[in-house]
Each structure stands twice: as structure tokens, then as C-alpha cells.
N, C-alpha and C positions, 0 to 999 in steps of 0.2 A: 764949259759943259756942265751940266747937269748934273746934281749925282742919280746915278741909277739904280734904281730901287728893283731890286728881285723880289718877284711873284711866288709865296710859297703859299702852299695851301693851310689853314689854320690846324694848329694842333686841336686833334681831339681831345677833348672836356670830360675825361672819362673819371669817375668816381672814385677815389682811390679808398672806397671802404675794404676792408679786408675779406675776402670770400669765406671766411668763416666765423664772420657774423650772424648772420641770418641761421648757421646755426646752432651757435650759440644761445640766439634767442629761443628756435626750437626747443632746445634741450631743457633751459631754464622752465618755457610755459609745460615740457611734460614734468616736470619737475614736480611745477605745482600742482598740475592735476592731478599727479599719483598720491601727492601728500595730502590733495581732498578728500581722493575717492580714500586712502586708507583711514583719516579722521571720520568723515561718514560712516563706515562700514566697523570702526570701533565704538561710538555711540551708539547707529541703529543694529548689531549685532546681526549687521547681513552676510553670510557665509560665502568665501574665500575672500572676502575684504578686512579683514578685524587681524591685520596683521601682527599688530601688537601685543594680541593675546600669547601666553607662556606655554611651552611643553615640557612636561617634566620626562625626565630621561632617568632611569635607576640604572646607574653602573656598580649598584654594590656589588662584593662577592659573596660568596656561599658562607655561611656562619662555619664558626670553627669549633668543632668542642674542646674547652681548657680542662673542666672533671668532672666525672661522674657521683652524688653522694646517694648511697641508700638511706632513705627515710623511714623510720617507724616513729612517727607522731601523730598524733590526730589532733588537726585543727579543729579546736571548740567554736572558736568565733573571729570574726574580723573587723574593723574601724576602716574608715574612710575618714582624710580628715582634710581639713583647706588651713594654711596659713600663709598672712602675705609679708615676709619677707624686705624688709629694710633696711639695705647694708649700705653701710659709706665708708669709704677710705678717703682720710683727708693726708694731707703734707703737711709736715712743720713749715711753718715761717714763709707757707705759696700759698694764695688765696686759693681757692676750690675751679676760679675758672684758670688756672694756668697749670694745678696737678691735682686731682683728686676723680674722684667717682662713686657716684651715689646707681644705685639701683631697686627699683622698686619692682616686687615677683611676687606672683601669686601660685603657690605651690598647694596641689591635691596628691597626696600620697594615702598609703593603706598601711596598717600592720595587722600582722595573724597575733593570735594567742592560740599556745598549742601545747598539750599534754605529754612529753618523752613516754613513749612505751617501749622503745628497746633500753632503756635500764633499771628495769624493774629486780629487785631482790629476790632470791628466790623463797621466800615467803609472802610473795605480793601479794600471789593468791591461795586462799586457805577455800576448802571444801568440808561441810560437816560430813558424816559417816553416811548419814540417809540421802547427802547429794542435792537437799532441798535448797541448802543456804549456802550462799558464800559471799565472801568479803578479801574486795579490793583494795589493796593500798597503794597510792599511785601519786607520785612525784605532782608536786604543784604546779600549776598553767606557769607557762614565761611567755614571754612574747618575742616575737623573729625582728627582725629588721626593717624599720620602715622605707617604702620602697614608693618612689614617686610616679605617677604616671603622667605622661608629657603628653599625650590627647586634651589635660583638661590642667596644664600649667602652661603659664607664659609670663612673660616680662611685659609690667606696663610702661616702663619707664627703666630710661639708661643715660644717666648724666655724666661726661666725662669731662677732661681738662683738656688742654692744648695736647701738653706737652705726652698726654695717657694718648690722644687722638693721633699724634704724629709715631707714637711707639705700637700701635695697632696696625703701622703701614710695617713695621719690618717684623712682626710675631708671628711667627707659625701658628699661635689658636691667639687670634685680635678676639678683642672681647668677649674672653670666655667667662662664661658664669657657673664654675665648675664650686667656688667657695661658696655661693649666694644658694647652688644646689645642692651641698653638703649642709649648709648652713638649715637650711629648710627641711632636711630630713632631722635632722638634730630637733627641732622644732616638733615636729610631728609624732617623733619618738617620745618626748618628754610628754605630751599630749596623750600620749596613749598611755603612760605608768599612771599616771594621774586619774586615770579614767577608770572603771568597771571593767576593762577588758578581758582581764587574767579571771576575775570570780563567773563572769558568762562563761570564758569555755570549761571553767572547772563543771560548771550545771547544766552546760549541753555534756560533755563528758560522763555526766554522771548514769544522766537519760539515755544515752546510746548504750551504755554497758550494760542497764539496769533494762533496756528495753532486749537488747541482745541476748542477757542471761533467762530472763523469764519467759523468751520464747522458744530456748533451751531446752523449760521443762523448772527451771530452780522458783523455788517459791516466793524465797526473801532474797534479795541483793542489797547489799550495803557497800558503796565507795569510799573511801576515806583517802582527802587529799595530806599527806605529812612530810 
């Protein structure tokens, strides 16, 4: 006999792709079209597309007052001054690319020159009898403390090491430029003793007092810085 062959009907040929392919694909093509339309819309600066653009957010607090001081000086005069700031820390016996740190800053700070009038002697001021004249004696100009303004200072340049680069990941203030900003006021300070500063407000000083008393009524005013 024969052998007998049973009649099945063929398996069907059905795809075995995963039904979540096709979306997959989907997802990938919005993918890319949201990463065009955001590229376009941050070149041609078309608005709700420039996603890339920053928001600044201020969570500062409220300032705290530390102290109060009363002033009686008067400011004769003030400097402006620019110095650019070239500080390097190098390591013994490690090349500069493996520990060290150069920084180049460009620092704009001011100082006052200012005349003390609350410690005057109490012969400062002399009055003759007829009230016409009188003559000032008055502590010579010093100058205040140079004080930087960070609107028109910045860092051009900040060169580090490996090893300064890897220690900037575990510091509580990484790359601070608190010595290069001390350093720069130092700078500015010295620039100011060197300069005219102190004899300008002694001769504005002199002019405001000399212009003050003579519209007093006094005839003659004479200042004397000692």
C-alpha cells in the first residue's frame, strides 16, 4: 500500500515583524522633525520655536544689613581705573598641564579721595572779630578703598591643569577667582597713591568751603590742609 499523504492546508506566511516597529519608526521620524523645526526656529529667531534660548530666574534673597557707619567726609574727587591682571600658580616638579593655573582678568575699579571732617580740632576754625575772615585747618585728603565694578570686569582667559580641573568637580566655589580679584584691587589701589588723587580733592575741598563761606557773607576764606 501506499503511503498516505494527509491534505493540510499551508501554514500561513505571516510577517513575523514586531508590531512595534512601525512605531518605533514613527517616533524616530518625530524625533527628527522636532530637532529641525527647533534648529530652524533658533537660527531664524521664530517665536515659540528657539527653544534653546536661556531664562534667567533670580532666587536671590532679600539683602541683610551687617552695619550701619555715620559718614562726615566729603568726597573731593574720584578715579576710575582698568588693570589687566596676570596671575599663575605653578607646582614644583609638575608641568603646568598636569597642576597649575594661569588666569588672565581685566579689572575696572574706582577709588574716592575724601577729606575727614568729623575730626577736626577744636581750633579748626578761627573767625576774626569783624566776622569777614576765616581760616580753615583741615586733615589732608586720603583715599577709601578701591572697589571693583563687575559690569565692566571680566576674565579673558582661565588656564588650568588636570589635576586643578578634576579638583574643581569636588570644591564648593570650583574656580574661584577671589585672589586674582583681591589681587586686582591691590593693583588699582597702588595706581591711585601714585596718581593726583588726594591733591584734586584737597582743591575741590577747598572750592566748596571757600565757595560756601563767601556766600555766607565772609570776605576772605583761607583752607589749610596740615
Amino acid at each position: 500500500m501506499g503511503e498516505e499523504t494527509e491534505n493540510r492546508p499551508a501554514p500561513d506566511r505571516r510577517s513575523w515583524k514586531r508590531p512595534g516597529g512601525r512605531w518605533r519608526l514613527a517616533t524616530v521620524a518625530l524625533l527628527v522633525i522636532a530637532v529641525a523645526l527647533m534648529v530652524v526656529g533658533q537660527f531664524l529667531r521664530l517665536p515659540g520655536l528657539d527653544v534653546f534660548g536661556t531664562d534667567v530666574k533670580d532666587r536671590s534673597g532679600p539683602a541683610v544689613l551687617k552695619s550701619v557707619q555715620d559718614l562726615s567726609r566729603y568726597e573731593g574727587a574720584a578715579g576710575t581705573y582698568q588693570v589687566v591682571v596676570d596671575l599663575e600658580h605653578d607646582a614644583r616638579f609638575l608641568p603646568d598641564a598636569i597642576r597649575g593655573t594661569r588666569t588672565l582678568y581685566v579689572a575696572t575699579g574706582g577709588v574716592s579721595a575724601y577729606v575727614d571732617l568729623g575730626a577736626l580740632r577744636d581750633d579748626a576754625v578761627s573767625v576774626d572779630a569783624d566776622r569777614t575772615e576765616a581760616t580753615l585747618r583741615l586733615p589732608h585728603a586720603r583715599l577709601g578703598d578701591a572697589s571693583l565694578d563687575p559690569a565692566h570686569s571680566y576674565a579673558v582667559s582661565k588656564q588650568r591643569g588636570l589635576l586643578d580641573r578634576l579638583g574643581d568637580l569636588f570644591s564648593d566655589n570650583p574656580a574661584s577667582e577671589q585672589a586674582v580679584h583681591v589681587l586686582a584691587a591691590q593693583r588699582i589701589g597702588d595706581a591711585a597713591r601714585t596718581s593726583d588723587l588726594t591733591s584734586r580733592a584737597e582743591r575741590n575741598t577747598r572750592s566748596m568751603l571757600q565757595g560756601l563761606l563767601l556766600g555766607l557773607g565772609f570776605e576772605r576764606v583761607t583752607v589749610v590742609f596740615e
